[in-house]
SEKE-950747 format. One line per 4 residues: their letters; for each residue x, y, z of N, C-alpha, C, CB. Coordinates in nm, 4 decimals, m for minus. Glycine has a CB too. Layout:
<pts>
a> X:Y:Z:X:Y:Z:X:Y:Z:X:Y:Z  ...
</pts>
This chain:
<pts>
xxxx> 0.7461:m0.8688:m2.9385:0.8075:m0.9598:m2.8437:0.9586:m0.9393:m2.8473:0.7701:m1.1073:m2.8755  1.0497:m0.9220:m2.7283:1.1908:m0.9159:m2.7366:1.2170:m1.0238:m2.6929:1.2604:m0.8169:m2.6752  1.3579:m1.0740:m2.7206:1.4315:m1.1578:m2.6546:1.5644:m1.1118:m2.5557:1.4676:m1.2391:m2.7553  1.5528:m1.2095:m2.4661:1.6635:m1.1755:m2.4019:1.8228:m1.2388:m2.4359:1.6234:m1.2035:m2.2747
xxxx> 1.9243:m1.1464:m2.4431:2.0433:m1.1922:m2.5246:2.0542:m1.3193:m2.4102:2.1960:m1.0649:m2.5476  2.1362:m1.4463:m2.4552:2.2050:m1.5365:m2.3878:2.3390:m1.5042:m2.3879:2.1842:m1.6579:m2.4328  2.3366:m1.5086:m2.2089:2.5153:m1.4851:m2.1827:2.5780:m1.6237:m2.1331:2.5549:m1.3547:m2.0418  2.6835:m1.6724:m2.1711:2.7613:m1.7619:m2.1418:2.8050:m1.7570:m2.0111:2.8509:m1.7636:m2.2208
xxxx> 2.8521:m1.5816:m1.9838:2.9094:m1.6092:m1.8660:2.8619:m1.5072:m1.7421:3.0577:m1.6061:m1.8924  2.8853:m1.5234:m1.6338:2.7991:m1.4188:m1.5547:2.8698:m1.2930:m1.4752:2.7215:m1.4999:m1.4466  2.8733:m1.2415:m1.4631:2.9420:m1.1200:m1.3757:2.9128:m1.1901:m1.2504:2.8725:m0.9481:m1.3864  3.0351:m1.1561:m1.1674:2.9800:m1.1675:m1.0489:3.0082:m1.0351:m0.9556:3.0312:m1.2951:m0.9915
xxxx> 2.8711:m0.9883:m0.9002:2.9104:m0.8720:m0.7903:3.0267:m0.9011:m0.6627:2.7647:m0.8355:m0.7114  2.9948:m0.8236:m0.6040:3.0822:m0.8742:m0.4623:2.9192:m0.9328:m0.3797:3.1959:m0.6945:m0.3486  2.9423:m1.0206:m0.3079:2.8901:m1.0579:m0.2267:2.8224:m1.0170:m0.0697:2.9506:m1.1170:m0.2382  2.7278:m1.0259:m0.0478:2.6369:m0.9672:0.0421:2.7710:m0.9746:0.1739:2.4638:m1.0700:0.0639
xxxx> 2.7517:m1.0938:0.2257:2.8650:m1.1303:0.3499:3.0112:m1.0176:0.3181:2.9249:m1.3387:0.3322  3.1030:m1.0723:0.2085:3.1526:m0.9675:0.1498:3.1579:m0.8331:0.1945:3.1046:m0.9659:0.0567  3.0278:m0.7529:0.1222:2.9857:m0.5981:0.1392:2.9573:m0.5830:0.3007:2.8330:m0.5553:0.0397  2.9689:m0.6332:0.3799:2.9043:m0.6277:0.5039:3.0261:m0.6013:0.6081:2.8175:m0.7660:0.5319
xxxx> 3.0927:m0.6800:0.5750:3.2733:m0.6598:0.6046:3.3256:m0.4897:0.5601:3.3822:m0.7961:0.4728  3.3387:m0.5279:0.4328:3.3605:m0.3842:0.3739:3.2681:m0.2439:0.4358:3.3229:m0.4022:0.2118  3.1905:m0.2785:0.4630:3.0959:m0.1137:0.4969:3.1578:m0.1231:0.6690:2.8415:m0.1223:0.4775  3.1678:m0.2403:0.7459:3.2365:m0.1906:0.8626:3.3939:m0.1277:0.8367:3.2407:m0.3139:0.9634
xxxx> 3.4471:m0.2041:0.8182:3.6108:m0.1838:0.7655:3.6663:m0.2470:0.6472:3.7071:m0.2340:0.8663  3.6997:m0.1607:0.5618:3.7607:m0.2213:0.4062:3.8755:m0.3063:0.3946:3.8063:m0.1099:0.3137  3.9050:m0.3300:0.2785:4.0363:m0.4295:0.2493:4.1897:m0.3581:0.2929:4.0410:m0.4651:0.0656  4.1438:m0.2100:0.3538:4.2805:m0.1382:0.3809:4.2978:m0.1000:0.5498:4.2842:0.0138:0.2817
xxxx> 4.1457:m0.1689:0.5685:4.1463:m0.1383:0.7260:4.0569:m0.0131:0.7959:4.2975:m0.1063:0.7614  4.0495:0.0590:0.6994:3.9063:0.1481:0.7209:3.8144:0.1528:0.7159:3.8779:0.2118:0.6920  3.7524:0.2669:0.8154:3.5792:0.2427:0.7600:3.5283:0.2652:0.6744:3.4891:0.2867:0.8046  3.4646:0.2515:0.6596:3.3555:0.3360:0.5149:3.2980:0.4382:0.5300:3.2310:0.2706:0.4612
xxxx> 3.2918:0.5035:0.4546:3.2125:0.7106:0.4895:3.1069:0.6757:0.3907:3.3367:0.9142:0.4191  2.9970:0.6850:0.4054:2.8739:0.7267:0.2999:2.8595:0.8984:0.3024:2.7056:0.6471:0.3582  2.8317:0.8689:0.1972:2.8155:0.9990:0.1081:2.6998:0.9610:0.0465:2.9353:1.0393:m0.0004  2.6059:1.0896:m0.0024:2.5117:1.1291:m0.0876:2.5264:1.1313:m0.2495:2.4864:1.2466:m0.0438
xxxx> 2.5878:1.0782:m0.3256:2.5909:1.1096:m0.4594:2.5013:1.1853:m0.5366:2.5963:1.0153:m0.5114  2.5618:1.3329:m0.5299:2.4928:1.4184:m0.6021:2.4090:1.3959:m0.7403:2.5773:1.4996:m0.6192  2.5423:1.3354:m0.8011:2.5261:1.3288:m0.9688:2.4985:1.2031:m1.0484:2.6514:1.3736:m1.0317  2.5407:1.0738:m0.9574:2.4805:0.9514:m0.9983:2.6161:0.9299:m1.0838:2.3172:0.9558:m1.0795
xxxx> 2.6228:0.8199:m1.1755:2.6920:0.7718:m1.2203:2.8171:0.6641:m1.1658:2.7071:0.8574:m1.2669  2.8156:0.6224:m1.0329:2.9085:0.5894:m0.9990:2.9184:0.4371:m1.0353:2.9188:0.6315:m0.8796  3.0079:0.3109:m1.0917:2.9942:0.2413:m1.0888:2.9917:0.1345:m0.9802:3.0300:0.2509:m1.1533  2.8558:0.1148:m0.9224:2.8385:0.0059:m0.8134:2.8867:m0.0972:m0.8365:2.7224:m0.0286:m0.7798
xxxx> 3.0180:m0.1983:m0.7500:3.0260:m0.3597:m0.7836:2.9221:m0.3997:m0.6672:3.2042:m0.4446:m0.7660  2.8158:m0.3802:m0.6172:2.6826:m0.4543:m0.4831:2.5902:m0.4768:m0.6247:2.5782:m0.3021:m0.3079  2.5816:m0.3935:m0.6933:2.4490:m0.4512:m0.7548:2.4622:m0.4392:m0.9351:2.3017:m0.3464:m0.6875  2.6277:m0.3741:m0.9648:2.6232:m0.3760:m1.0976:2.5615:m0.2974:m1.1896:2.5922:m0.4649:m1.1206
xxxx> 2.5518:m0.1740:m1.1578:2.4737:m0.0972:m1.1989:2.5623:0.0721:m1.1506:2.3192:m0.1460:m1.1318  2.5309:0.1492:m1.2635:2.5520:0.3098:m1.1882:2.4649:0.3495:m1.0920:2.5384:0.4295:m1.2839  2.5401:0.4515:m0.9925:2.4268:0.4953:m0.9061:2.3483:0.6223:m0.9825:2.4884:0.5415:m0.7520  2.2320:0.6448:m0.8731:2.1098:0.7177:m0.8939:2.1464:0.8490:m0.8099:1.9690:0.6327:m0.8420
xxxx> 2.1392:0.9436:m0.8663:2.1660:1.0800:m0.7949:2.0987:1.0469:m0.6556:2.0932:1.2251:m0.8780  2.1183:1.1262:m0.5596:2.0856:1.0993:m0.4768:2.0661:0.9668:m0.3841:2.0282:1.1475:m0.5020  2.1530:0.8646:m0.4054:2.1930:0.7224:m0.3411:2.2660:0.7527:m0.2808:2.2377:0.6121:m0.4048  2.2537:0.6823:m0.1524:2.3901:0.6962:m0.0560:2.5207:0.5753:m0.1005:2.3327:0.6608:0.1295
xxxx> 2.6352:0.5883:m0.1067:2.7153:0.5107:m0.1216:2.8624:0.5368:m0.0180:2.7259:0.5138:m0.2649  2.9751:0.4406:m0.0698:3.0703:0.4501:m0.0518:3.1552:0.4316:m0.1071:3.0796:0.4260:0.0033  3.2711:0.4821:m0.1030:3.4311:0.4468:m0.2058:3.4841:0.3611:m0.0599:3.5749:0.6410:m0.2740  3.4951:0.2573:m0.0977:3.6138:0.1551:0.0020:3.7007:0.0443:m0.0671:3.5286:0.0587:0.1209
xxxx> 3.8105:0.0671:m0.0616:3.8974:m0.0234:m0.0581:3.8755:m0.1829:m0.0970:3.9348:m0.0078:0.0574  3.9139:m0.2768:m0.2025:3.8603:m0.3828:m0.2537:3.9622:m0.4812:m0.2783:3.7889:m0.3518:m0.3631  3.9944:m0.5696:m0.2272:4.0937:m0.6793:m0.2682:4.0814:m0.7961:m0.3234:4.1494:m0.7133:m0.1863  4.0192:m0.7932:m0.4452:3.9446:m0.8726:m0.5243:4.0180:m1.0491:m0.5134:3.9490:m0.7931:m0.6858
xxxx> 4.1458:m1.0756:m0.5773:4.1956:m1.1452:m0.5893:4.2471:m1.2264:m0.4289:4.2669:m1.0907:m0.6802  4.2529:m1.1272:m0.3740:4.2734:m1.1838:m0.1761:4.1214:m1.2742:m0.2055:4.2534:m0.9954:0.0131  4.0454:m1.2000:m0.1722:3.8983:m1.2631:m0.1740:3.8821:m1.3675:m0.2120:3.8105:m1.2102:m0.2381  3.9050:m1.3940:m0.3574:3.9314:m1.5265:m0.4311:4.0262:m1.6235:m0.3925:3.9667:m1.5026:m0.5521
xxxx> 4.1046:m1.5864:m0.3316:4.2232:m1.6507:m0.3036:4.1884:m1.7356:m0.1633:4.3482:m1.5387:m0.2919  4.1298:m1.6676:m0.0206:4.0621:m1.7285:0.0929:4.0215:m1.8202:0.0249:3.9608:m1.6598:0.1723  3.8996:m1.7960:m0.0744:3.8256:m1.9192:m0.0770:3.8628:m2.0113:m0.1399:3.7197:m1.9116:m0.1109  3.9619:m2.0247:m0.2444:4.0550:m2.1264:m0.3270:4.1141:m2.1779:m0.2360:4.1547:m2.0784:m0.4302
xxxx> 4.1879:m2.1163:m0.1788:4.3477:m2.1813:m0.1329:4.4762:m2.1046:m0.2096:4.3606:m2.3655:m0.1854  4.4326:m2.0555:m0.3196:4.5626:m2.0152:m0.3857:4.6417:m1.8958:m0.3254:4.5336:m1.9806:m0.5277  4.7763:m1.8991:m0.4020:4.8575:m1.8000:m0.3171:4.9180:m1.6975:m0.4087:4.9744:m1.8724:m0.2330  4.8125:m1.6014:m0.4042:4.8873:m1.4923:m0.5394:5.0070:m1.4165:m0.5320:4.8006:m1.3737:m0.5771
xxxx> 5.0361:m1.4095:m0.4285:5.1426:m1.3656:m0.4338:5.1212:m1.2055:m0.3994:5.2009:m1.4066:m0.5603  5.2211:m1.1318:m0.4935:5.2849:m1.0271:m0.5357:5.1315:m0.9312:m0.6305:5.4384:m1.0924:m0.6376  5.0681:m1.0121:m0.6651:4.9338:m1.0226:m0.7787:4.8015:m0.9908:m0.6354:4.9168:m1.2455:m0.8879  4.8406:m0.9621:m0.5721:4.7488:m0.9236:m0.4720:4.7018:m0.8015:m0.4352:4.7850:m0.9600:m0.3803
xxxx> 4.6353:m0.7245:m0.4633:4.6205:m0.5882:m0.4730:4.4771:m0.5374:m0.4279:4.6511:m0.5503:m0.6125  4.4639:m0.3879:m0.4002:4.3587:m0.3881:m0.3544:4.3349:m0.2456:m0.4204:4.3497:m0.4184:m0.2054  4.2285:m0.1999:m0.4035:4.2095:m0.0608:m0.5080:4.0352:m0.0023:m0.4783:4.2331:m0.1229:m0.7182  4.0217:0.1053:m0.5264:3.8768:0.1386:m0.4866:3.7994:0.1300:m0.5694:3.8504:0.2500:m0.4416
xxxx> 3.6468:0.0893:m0.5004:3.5207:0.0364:m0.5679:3.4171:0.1491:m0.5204:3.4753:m0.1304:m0.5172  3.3407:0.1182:m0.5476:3.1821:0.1978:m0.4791:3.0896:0.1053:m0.4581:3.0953:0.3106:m0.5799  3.0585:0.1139:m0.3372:2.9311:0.0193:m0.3242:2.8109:0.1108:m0.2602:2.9660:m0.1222:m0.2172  2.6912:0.0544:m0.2444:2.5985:0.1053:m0.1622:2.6401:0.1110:m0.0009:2.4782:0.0239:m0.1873
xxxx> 2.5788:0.2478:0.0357:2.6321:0.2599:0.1790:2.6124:0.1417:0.2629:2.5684:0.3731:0.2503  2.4463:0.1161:0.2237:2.3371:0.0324:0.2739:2.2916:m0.1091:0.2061:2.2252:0.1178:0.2713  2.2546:m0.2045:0.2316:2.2414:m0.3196:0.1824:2.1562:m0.2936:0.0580:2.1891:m0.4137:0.2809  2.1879:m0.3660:m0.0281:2.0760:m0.3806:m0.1445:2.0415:m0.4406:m0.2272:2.0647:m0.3260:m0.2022
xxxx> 1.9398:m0.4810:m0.3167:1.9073:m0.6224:m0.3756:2.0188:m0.6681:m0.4780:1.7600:m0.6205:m0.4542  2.1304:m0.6495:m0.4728:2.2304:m0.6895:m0.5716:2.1636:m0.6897:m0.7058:2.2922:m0.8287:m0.5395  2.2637:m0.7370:m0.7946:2.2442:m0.7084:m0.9394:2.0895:m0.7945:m1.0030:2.3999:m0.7690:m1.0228  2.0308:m0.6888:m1.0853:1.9202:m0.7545:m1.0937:1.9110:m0.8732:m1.1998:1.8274:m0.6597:m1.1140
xxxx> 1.8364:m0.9825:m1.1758:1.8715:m1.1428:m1.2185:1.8815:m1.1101:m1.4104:1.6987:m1.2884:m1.1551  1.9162:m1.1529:m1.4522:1.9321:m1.1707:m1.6213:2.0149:m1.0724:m1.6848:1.7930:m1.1583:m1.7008  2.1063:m0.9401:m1.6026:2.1102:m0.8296:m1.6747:2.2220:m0.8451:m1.7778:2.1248:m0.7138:m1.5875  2.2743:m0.9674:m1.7272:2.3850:m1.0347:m1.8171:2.5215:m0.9158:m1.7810:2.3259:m1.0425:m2.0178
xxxx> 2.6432:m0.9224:m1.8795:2.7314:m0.8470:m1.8630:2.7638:m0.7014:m1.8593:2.7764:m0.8842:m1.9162  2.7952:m0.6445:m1.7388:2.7615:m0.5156:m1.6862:2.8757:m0.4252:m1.7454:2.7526:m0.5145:m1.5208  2.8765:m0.2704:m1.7686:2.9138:m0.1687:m1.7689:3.0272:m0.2319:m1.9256:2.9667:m0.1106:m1.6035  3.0118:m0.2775:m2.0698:3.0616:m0.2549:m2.1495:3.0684:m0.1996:m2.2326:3.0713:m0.2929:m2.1650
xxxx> 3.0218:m0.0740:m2.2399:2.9908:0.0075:m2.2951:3.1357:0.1023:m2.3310:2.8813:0.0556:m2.2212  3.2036:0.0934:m2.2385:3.3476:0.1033:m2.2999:3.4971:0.0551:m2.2513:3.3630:0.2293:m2.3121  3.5903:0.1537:m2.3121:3.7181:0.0514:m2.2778:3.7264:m0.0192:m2.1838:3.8282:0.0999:m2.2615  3.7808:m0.1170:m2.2037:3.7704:m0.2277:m2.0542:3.9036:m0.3110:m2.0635:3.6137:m0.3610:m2.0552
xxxx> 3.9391:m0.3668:m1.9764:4.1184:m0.4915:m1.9624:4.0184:m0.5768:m1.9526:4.2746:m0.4978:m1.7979  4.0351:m0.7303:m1.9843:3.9899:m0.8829:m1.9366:4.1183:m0.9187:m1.9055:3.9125:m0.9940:m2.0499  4.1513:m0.9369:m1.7460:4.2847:m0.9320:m1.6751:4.2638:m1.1068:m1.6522:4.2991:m0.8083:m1.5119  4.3355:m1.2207:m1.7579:4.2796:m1.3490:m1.6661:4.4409:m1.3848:m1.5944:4.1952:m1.5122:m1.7851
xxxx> 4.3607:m1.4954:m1.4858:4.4340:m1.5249:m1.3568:4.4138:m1.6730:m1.3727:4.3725:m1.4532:m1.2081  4.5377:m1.7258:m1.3638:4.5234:m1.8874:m1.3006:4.4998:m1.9298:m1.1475:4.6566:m1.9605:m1.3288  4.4819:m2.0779:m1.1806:4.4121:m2.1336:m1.0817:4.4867:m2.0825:m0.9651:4.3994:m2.2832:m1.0920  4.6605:m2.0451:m0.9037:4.6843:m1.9924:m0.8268:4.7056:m1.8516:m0.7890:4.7378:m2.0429:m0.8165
xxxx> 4.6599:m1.7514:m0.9063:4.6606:m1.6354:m0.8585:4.7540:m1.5636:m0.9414:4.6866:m1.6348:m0.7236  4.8281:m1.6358:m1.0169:4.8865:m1.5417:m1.1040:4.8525:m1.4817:m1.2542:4.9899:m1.5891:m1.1115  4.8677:m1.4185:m1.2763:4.8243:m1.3034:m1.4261:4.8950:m1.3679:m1.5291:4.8868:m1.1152:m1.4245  4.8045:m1.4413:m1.6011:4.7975:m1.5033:m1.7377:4.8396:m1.3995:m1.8750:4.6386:m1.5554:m1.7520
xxxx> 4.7707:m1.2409:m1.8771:4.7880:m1.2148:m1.9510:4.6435:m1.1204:m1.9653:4.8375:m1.3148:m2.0168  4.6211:m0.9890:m2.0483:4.5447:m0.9211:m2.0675:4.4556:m0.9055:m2.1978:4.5994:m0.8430:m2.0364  4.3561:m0.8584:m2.2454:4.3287:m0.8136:m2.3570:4.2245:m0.6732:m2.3395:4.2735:m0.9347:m2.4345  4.2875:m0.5897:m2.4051:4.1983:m0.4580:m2.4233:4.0803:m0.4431:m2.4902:4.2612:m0.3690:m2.4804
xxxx> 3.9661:m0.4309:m2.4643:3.8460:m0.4375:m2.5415:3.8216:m0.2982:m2.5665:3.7273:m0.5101:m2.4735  3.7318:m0.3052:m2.6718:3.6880:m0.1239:m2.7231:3.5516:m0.1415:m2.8227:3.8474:m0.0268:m2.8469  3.4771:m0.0874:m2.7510:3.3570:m0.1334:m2.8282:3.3260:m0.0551:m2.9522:3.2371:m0.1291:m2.7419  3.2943:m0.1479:m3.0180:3.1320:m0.2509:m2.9580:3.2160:m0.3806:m3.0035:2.9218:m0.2256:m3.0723
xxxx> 3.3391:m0.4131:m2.9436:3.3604:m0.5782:m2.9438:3.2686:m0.6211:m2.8346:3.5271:m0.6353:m2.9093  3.2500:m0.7603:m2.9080:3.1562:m0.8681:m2.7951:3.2647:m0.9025:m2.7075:3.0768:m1.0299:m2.8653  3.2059:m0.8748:m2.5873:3.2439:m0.9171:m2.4352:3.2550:m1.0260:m2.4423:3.1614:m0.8936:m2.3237  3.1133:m1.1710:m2.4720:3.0916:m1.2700:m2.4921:3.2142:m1.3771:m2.5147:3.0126:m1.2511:m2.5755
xxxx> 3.2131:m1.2822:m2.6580:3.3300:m1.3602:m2.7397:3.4835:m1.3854:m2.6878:3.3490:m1.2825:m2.8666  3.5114:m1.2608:m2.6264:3.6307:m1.2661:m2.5840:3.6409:m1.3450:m2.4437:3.6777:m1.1315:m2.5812  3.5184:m1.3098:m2.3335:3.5719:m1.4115:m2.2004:3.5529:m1.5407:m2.2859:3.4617:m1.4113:m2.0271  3.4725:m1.6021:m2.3680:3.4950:m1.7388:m2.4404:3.6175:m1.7399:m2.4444:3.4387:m1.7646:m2.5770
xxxx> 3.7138:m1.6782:m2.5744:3.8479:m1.6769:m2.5742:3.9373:m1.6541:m2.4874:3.8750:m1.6207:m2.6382  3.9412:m1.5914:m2.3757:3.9847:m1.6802:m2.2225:3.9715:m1.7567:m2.1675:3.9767:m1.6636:m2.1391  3.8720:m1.8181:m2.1614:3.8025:m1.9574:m2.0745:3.8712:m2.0634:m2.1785:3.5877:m1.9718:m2.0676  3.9118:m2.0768:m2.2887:4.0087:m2.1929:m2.3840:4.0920:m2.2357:m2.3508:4.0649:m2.1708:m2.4884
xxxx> 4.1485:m2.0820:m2.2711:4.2871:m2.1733:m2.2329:4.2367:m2.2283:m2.0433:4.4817:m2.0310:m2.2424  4.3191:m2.3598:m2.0574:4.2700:m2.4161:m1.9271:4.3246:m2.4129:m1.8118:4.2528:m2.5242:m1.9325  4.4301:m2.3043:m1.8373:4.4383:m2.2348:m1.7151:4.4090:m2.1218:m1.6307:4.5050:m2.2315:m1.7086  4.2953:m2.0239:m1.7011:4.2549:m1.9628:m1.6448:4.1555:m2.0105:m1.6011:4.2544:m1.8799:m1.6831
xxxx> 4.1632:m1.9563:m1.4262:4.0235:m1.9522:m1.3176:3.9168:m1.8911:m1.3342:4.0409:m1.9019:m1.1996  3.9875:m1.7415:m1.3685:3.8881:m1.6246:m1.3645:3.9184:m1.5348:m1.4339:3.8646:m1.5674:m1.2520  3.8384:m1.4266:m1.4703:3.9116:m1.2871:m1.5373:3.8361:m1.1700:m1.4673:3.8912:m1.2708:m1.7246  3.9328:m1.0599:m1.4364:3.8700:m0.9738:m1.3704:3.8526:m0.8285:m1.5046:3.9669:m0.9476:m1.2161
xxxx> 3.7623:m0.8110:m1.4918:3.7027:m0.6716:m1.5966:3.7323:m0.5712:m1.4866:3.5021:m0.6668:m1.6566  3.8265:m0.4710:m1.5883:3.8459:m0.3618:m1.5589:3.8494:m0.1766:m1.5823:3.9015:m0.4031:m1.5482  3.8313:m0.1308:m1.5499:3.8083:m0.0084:m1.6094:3.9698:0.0409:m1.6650:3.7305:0.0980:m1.4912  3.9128:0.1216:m1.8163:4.0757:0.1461:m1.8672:4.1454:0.2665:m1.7938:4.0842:0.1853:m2.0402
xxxx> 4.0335:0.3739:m1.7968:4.1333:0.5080:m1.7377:4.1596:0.4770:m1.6221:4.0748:0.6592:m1.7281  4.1293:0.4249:m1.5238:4.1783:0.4024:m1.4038:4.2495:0.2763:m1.3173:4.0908:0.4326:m1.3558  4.2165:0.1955:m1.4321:4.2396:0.0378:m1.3817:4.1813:m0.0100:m1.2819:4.3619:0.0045:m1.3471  4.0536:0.0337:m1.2268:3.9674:m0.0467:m1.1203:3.8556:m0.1338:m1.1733:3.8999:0.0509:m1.0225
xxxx> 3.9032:m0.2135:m1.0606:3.8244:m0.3539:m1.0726:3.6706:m0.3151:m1.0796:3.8544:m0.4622:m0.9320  3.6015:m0.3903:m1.1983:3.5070:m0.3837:m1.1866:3.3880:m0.4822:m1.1573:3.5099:m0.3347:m1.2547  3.4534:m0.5925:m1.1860:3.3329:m0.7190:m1.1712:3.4209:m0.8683:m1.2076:3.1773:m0.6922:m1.3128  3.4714:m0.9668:m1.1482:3.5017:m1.0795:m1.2010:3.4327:m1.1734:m1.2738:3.5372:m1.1267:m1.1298
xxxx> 3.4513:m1.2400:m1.3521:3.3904:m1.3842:m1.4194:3.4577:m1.4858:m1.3874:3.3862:m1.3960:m1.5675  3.3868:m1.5913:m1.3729:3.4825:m1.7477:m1.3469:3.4426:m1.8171:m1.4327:3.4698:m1.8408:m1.2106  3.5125:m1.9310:m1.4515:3.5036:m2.0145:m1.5877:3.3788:m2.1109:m1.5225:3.6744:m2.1121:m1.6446  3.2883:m2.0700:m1.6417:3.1627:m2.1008:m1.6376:3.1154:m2.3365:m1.6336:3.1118:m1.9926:m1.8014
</pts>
């Protein structure tokens, strides 16, 4: 019998409505090109997961914190940025239910943001630190909203958390 780990906090993908926007025209104003992914590996934010050789996808443009910001009210400012993701070309069942916290397997930023959009402050993870532990130790202080996980060699966004 296995158990399934308990996560405190949840990844969140990008959103169906979201991705639907993006595959017509991205956060930079373009369209989206699908492509065939030969080799797989790409990190999907639609469903949280690498792709499968042969998946169609796209690289488009992502303005994570804008996003957040519409739906708050807040005004980030200068902290507003946009950068490239991969999603599925085509709609798809988003991340599958329980998988808990996605792609930590290595270096990663926990970038947290207050309630209006500005950058609290970073911490570098390197595994096998617990993910867990550390968005806990962001969520303490009570001014962070959210924290966005990021990839180290490149600094792209990979998945936000909100204080649970």
């Amino acid at each position: 019998m296995t158990t399934q780990a308990t996560t405190l906090h949840t990844p969140r993908a990008i959103t169906a409505p979201v991705l639907a926007e993006l595959r017509a025209s991205d956060d930079a104003g373009r369209p989206a090109t699908a492509v065939t992914d030969p080799e797989g590996g790409a990190p999907l934010r639609c469903c949280l997961r690498r792709s499968e050789p042969g998946e169609r996808i796209a690289l488009v443009s992502y303005a994570p914190l804008r996003r957040w910001a519409a739906d708050t009210g807040a005004e980030p400012g200068a902290y507003d940025e946009q950068g490239p993701v991969f999603i599925h070309a085509d709609p798809c069942g988003g991340p599958a239910p329980g998988e808990g916290l996605a792609f930590t397997n290595a270096h990663r930023v926990l970038r947290r943001y207050s309630h209006d959009g500005r950058i609290l402050g970073g911490r570098l993870l390197t595994p096998p630190e617990d993910f867990e532990a550390a968005l806990t130790e962001a969520f303490t202080d009570a001014e962070v909203a959210l924290v966005h996980v990021r990839a180290v060699e490149y600094g792209c966004f990979l998945y936000e958390v909100r204080r649970p």
